[in-house]
C-alpha beads as a LAMMPS data file, in Angstrom:
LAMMPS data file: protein, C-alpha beads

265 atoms
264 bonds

1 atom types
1 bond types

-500.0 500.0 xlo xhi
-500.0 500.0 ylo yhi
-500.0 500.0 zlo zhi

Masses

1 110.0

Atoms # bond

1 1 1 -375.432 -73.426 -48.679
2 1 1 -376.209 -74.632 -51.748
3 1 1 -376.735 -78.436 -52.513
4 1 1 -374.518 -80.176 -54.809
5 1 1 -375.977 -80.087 -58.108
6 1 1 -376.652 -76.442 -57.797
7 1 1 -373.353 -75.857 -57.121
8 1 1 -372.374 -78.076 -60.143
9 1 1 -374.412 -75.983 -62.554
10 1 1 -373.017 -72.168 -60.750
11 1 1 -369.048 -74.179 -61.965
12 1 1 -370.588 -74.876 -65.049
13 1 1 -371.639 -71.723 -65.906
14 1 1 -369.047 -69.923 -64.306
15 1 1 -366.318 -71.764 -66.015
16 1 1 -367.744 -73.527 -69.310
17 1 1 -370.255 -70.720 -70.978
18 1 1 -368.153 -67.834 -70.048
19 1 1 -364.594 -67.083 -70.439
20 1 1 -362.947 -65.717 -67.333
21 1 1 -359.725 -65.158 -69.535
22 1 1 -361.724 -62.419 -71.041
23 1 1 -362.115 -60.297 -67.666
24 1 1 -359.589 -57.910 -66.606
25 1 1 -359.727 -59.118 -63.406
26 1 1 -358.300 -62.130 -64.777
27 1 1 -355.983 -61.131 -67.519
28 1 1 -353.368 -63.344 -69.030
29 1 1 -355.651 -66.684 -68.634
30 1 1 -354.548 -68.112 -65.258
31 1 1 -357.220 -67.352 -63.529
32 1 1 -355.593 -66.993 -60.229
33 1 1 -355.625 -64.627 -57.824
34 1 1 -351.363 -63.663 -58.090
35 1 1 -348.761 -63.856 -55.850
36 1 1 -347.658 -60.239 -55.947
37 1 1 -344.571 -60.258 -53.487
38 1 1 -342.176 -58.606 -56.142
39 1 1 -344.945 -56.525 -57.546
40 1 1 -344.659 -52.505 -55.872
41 1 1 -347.720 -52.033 -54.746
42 1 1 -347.220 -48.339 -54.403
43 1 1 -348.570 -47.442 -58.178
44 1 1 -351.118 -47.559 -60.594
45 1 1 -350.803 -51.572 -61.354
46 1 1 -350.158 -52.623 -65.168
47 1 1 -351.670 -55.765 -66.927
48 1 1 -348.138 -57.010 -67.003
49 1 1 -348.084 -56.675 -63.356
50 1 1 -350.963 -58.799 -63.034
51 1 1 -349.884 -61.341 -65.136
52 1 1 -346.544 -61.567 -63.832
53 1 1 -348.234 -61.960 -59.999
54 1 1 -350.251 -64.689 -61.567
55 1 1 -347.294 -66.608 -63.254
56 1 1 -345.791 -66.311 -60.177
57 1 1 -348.160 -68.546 -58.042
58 1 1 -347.186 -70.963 -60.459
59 1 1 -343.646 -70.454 -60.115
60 1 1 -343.762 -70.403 -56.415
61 1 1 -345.348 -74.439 -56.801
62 1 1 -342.820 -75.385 -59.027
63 1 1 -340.048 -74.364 -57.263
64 1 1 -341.610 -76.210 -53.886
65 1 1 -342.110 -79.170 -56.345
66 1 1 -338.486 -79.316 -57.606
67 1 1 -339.623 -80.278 -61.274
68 1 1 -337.013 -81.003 -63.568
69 1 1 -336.695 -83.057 -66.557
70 1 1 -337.344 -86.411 -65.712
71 1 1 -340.432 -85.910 -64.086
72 1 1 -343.297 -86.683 -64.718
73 1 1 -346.359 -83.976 -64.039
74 1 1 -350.097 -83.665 -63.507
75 1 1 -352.218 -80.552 -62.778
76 1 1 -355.275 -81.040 -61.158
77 1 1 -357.835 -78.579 -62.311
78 1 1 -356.090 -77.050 -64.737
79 1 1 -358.236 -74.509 -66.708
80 1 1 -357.507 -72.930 -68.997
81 1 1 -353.798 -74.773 -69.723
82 1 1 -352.034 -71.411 -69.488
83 1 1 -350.175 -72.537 -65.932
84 1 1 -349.267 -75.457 -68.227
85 1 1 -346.530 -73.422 -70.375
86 1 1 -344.953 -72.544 -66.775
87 1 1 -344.757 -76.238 -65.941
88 1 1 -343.431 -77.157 -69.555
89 1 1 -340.889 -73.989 -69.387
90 1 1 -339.444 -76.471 -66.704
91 1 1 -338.859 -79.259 -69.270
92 1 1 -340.552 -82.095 -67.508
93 1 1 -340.889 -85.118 -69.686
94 1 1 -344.760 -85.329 -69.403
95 1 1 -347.339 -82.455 -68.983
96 1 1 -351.306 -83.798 -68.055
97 1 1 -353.871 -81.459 -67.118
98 1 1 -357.238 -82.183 -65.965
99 1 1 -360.474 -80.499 -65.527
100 1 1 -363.752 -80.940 -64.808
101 1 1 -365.446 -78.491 -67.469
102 1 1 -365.385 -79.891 -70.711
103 1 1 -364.809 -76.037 -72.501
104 1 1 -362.259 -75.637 -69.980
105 1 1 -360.271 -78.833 -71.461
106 1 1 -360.977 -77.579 -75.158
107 1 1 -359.345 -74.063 -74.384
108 1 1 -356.612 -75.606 -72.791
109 1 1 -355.459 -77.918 -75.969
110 1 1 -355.809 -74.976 -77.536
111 1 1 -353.894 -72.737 -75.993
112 1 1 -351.187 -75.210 -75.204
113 1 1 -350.863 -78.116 -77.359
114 1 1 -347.836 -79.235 -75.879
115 1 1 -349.557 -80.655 -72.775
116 1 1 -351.822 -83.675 -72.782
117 1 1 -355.608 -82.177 -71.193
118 1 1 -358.557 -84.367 -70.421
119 1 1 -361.844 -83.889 -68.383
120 1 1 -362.072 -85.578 -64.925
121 1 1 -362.755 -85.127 -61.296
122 1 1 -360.162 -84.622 -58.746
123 1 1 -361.801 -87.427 -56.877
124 1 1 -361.646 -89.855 -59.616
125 1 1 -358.494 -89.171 -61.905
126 1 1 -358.373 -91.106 -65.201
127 1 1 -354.885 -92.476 -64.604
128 1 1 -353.194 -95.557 -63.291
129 1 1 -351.151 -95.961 -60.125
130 1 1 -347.807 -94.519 -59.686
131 1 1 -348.229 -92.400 -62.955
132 1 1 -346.923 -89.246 -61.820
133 1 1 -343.719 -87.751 -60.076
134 1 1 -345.234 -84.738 -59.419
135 1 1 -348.899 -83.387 -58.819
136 1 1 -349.482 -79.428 -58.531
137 1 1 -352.967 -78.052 -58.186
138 1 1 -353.329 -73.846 -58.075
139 1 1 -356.436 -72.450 -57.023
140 1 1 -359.171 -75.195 -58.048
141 1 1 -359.129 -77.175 -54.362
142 1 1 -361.584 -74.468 -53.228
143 1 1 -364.300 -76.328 -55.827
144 1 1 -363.471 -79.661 -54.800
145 1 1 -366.402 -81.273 -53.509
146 1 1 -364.408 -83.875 -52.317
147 1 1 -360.688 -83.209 -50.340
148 1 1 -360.595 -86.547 -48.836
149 1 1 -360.864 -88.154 -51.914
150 1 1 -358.595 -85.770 -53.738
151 1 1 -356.212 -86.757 -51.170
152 1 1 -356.732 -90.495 -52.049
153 1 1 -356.157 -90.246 -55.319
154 1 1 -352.895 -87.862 -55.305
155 1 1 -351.595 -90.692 -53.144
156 1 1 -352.726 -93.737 -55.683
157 1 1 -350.881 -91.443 -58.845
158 1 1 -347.979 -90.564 -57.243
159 1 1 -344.817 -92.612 -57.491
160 1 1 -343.209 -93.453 -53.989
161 1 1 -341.560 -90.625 -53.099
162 1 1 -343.777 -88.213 -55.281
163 1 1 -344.887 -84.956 -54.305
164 1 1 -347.470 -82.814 -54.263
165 1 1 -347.810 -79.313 -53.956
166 1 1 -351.604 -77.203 -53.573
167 1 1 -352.013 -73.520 -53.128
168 1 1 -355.694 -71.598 -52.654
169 1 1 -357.745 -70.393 -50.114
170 1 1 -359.199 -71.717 -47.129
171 1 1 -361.552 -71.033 -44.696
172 1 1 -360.938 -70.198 -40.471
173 1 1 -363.009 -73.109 -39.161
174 1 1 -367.029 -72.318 -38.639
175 1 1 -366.459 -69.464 -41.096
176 1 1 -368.939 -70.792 -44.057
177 1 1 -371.624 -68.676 -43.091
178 1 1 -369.913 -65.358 -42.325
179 1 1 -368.076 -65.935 -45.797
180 1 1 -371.507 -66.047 -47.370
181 1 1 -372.340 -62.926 -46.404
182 1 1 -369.140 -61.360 -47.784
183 1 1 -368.440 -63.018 -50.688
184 1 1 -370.887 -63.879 -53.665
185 1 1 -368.858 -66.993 -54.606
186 1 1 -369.348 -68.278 -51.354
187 1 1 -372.981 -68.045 -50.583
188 1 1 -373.614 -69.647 -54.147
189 1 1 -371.799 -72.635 -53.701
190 1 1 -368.786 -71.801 -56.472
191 1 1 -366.345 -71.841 -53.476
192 1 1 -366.611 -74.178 -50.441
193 1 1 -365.291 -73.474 -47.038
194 1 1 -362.654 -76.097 -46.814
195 1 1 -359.997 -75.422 -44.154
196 1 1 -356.630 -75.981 -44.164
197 1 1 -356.509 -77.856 -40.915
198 1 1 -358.916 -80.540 -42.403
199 1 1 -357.454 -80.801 -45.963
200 1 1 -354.090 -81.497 -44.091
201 1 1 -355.575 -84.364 -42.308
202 1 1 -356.841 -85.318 -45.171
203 1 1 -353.632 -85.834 -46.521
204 1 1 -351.640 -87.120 -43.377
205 1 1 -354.795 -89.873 -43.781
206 1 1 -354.129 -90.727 -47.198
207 1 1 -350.547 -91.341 -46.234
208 1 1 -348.443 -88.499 -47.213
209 1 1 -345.842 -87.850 -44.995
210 1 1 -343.854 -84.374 -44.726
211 1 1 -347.224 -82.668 -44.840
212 1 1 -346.907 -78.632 -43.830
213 1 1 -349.041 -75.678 -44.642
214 1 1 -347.433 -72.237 -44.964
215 1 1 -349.770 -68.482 -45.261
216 1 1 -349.222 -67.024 -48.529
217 1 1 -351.969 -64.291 -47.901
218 1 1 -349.546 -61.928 -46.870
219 1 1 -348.436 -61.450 -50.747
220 1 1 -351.715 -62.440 -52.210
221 1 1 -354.831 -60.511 -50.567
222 1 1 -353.775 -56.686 -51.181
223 1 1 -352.400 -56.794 -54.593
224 1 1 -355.568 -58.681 -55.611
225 1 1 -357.693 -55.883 -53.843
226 1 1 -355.260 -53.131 -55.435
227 1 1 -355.959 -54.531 -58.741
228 1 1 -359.687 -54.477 -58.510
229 1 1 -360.046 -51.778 -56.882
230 1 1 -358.307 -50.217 -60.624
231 1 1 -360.738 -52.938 -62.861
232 1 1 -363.399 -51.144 -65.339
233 1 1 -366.861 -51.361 -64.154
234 1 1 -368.322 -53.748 -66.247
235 1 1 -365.563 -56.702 -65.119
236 1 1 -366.461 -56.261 -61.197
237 1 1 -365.114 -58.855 -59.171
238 1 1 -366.304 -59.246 -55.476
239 1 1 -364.150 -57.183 -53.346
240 1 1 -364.695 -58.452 -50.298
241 1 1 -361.908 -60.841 -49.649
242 1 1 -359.391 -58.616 -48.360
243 1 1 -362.111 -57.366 -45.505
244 1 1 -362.526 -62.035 -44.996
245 1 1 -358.800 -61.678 -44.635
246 1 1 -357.892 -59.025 -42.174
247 1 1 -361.251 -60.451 -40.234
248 1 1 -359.746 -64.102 -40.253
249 1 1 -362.372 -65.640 -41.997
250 1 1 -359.906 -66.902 -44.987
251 1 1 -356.640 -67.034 -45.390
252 1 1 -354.480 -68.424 -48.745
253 1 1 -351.802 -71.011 -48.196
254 1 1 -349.335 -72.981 -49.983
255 1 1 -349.688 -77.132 -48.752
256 1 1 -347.265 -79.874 -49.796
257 1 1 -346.619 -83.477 -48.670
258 1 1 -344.613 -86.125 -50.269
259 1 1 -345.523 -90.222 -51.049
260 1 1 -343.235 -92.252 -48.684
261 1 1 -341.200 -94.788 -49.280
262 1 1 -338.451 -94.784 -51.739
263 1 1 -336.379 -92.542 -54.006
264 1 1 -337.848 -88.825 -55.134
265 1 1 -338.111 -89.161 -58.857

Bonds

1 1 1 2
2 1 2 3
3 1 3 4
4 1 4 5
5 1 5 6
6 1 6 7
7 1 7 8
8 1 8 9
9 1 9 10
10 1 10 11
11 1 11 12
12 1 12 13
13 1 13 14
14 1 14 15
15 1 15 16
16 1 16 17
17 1 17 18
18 1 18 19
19 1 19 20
20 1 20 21
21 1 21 22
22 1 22 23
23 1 23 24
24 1 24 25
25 1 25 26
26 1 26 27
27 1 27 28
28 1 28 29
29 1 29 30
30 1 30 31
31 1 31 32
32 1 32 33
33 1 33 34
34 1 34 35
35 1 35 36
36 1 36 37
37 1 37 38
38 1 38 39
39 1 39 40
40 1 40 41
41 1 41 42
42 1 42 43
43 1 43 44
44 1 44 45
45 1 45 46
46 1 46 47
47 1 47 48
48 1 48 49
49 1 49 50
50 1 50 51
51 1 51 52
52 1 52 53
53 1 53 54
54 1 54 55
55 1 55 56
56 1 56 57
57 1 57 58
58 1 58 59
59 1 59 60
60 1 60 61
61 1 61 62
62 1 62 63
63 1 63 64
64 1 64 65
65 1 65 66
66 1 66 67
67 1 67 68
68 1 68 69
69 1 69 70
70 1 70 71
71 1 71 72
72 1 72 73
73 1 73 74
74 1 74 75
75 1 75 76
76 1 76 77
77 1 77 78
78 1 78 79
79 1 79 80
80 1 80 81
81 1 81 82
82 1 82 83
83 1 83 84
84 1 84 85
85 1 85 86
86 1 86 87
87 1 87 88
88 1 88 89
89 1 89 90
90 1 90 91
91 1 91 92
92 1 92 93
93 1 93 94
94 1 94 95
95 1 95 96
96 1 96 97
97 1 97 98
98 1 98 99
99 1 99 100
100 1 100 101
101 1 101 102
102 1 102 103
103 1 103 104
104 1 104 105
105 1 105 106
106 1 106 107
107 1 107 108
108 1 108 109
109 1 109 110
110 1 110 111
111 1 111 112
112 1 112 113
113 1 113 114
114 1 114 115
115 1 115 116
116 1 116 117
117 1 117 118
118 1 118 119
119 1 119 120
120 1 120 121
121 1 121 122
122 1 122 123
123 1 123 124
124 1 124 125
125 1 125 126
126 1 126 127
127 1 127 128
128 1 128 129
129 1 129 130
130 1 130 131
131 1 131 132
132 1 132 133
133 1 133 134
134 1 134 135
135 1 135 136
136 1 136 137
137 1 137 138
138 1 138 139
139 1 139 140
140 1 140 141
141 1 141 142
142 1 142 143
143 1 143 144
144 1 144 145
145 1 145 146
146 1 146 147
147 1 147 148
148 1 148 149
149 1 149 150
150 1 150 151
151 1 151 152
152 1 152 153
153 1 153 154
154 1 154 155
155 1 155 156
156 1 156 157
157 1 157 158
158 1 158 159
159 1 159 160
160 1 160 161
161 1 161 162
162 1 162 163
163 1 163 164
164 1 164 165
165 1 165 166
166 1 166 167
167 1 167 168
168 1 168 169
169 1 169 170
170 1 170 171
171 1 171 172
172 1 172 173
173 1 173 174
174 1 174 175
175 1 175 176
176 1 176 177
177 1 177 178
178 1 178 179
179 1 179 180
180 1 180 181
181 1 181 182
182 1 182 183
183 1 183 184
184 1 184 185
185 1 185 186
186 1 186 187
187 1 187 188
188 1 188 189
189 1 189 190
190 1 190 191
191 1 191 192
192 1 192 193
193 1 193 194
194 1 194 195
195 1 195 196
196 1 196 197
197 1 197 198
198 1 198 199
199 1 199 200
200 1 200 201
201 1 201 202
202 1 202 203
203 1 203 204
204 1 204 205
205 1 205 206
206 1 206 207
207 1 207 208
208 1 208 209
209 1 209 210
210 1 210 211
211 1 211 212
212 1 212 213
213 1 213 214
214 1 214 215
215 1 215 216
216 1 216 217
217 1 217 218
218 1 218 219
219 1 219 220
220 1 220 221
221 1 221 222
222 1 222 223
223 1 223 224
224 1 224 225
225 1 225 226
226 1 226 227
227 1 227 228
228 1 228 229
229 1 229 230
230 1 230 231
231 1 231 232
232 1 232 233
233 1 233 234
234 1 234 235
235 1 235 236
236 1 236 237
237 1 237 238
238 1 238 239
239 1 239 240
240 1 240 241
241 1 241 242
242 1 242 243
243 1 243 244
244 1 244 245
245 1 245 246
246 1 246 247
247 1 247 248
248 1 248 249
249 1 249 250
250 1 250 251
251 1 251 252
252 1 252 253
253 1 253 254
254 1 254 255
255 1 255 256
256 1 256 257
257 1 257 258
258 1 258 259
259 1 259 260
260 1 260 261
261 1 261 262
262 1 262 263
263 1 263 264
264 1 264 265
């Protein structure tokens, strides 16, 4: 695998001098891989499809989150700051998004000015304790060089009875090196082999309680692999995560876990 500061520069590039938004593979911005449950699979896909299956992995947080008004939000990794507008459309009082990648930040207070964006690490988040009432995170935890420490500081920013809600892939334990061999992302260090079973101890150590993992995959690996299997040449995307799936390398899942210890807010 790679070392660290290679796999630094491969985010860097990946995410600062190009713009996945511009990809088909990624159309509409979110840069996430969809949630296609209400999405026929049975057709030639549309772009609307696939931006409707990506809004929809937001939605699906959200509604495990419970926002409402009075919250108070942060996204952790959050692009591009399209997912943003679906957490605003919920009419939380406050809307932060961080990111590493300093382009990533500027696109994001572009695109939605309504939300407060700033760069930072998931291990290391530029905010005091008990900021937030709710913390959502949608497919960035696989760059994460650090879960333990994500978990630590989720659990400093939260509010007592706060929640938290994190959906992307992880790896089957011991499955780093077979995913290299699949999957480009892998074997260059963009994505790490994480597994669920670890990030959940993680968690559980930072002292969340109500901590649960549920499989997503189910409505998330064959509409992605539909939908590139349809993509013009020149935006290839690695199609070999459907093949990690069905061989149990990877699966996607949807984690939550809730601050202890008083009132939700």
């Amino acid at each position: 695998m790679a070392d660290q500061a290679t796999r630094a520069e491969v985010r860097r590039r990946t995410y600062g001098e190009r713009d996945l938004a511009t990809l088909h593979v990624f159309a509409g911005g979110f840069i996430n891989f969809g949630y296609w449950r209400d999405v026929p699979l049975d057709g030639e896909l549309t772009v609307e499809q696939r931006v409707a299956a990506q809004r929809a992995l937001y939605d699906t947080v959200l509604d495990t989150l419970h926002v409402t008004a009075h919250d108070r939000v942060l996204e952790v990794g959050c692009g591009q700051g399209v997912g943003a507008r679906q957490v605003l459309a919920r009419g939380p009082r406050l809307v932060h998004g961080v990111d590493l990648v300093p382009e990533q930040v500027e696109r994001a207070r572009r695109n939605t000015p309504d939300a407060n964006f700033g760069t930072g690490a998931a291990d290391d988040l530029p905010f005091a304790d008990d900021s937030f009432d709710r913390v959502l995170s949608v497919e960035a935890a696989q760059h994460f060089e650090d879960l333990a420490g994500f978990a630590r500081e989720c659990a400093r920013v939260l509010v007592p009875g706060g929640r938290l809600a994190v959906t992307t892939f992880f790896a089957a334990p011991g499955a780093g090196p077979e995913l290299a061999d699949l999957l480009e992302s892998f074997a260059n260090g963009l994505d790490l082999p994480h597994t669920v079973e670890g990030f959940l101890a993680d968690l559980r150590a930072a002292g969340f309680a109500e901590v649960r993992a549920e499989s997503i995959g189910a409505h998330v690996w064959a509409g992605l692999d539909r939908w590139l299997a349809q993509g013009p040449h020149r935006d290839h995307w690695d199609r070999g995560w459907l093949r990690a799936a069905e061989r149990g390398l990877v699966d996607y899942h949807l984690v939550t876990a809730r601050q202890p210890a008083g009132s939700e807010g």
